[in-house]
C-alpha positions as CSV (number, residue, x, y, z in Angstrom):
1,X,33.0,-5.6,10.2
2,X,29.3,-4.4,10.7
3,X,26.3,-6.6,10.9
4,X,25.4,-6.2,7.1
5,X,28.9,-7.1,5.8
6,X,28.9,-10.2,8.4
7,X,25.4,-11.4,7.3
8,X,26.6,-10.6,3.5
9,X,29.7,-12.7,4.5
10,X,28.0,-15.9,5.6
11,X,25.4,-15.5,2.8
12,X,28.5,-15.6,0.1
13,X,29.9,-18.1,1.9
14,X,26.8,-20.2,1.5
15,X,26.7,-19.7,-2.0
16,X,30.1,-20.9,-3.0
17,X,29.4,-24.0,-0.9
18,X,26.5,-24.8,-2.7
19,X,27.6,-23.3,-6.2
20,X,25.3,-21.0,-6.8
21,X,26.0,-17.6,-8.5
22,X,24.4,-14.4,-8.2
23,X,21.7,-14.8,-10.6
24,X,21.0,-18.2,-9.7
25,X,19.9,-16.8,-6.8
26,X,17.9,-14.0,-7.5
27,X,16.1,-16.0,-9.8
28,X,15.3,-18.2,-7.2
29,X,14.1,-15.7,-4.7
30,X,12.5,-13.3,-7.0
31,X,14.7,-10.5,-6.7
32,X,16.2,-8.5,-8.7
33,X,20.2,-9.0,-9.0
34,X,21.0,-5.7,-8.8
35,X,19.2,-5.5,-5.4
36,X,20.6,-9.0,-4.6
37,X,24.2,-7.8,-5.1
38,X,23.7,-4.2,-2.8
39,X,22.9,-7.0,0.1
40,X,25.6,-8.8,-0.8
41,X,28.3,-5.7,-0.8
42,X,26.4,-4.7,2.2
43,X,25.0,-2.0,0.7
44,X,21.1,-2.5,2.0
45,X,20.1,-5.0,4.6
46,X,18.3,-8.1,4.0
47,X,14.7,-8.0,5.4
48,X,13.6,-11.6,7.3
49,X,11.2,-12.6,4.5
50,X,14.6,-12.6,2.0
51,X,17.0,-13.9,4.2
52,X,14.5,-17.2,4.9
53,X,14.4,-17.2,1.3
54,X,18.0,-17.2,0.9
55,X,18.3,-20.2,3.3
56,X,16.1,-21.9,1.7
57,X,17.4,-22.5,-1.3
58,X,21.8,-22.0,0.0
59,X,19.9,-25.3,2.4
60,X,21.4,-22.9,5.6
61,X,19.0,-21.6,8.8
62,X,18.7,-18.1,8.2
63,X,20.3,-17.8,12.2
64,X,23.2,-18.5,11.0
65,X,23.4,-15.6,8.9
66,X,22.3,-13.3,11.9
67,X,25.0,-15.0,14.3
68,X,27.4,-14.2,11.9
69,X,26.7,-10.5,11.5
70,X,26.6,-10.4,14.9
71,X,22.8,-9.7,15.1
72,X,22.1,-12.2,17.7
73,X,24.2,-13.6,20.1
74,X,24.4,-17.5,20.2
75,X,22.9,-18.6,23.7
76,X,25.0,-20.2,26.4
């Protein structure tokens, strides 16, 4: 799995835990679904700015969505 499907993984996997669909989402991010659902597929990556966005409102630190795509390596 690359880094974008991982982060798209965790960020799905947010979602579902707090109920929130697609357009839910993009709504409350202000962005477009369409663009919303190529991050999710991992068809384009999620820039900071969205992903803190993202964690805001799925109530998960945006790290978590880097340590699952394998962007950053947990310390220790």
């Amino acid at each position: 799995m690359n880094s974008r499907a991982g982060v798209a993984a965790e960020i799905r996997a947010a979602m579902a835990r707090k109920g929130i669909n697609q357009t839910t989402l993009a709504e409350q991010i202000t962005m477009s679904r369409a663009s919303l659902s190529d991050g999710l597929r991992g068809r384009r990556a999620f820039d900071t700015d969205e992903l803190e966005e993202i964690g805001q409102v799925v109530e998960v630190d945006p790290i978590v969505f880097l340590l699952a795509g394998g962007v950053v390596a947990a310390a220790g």
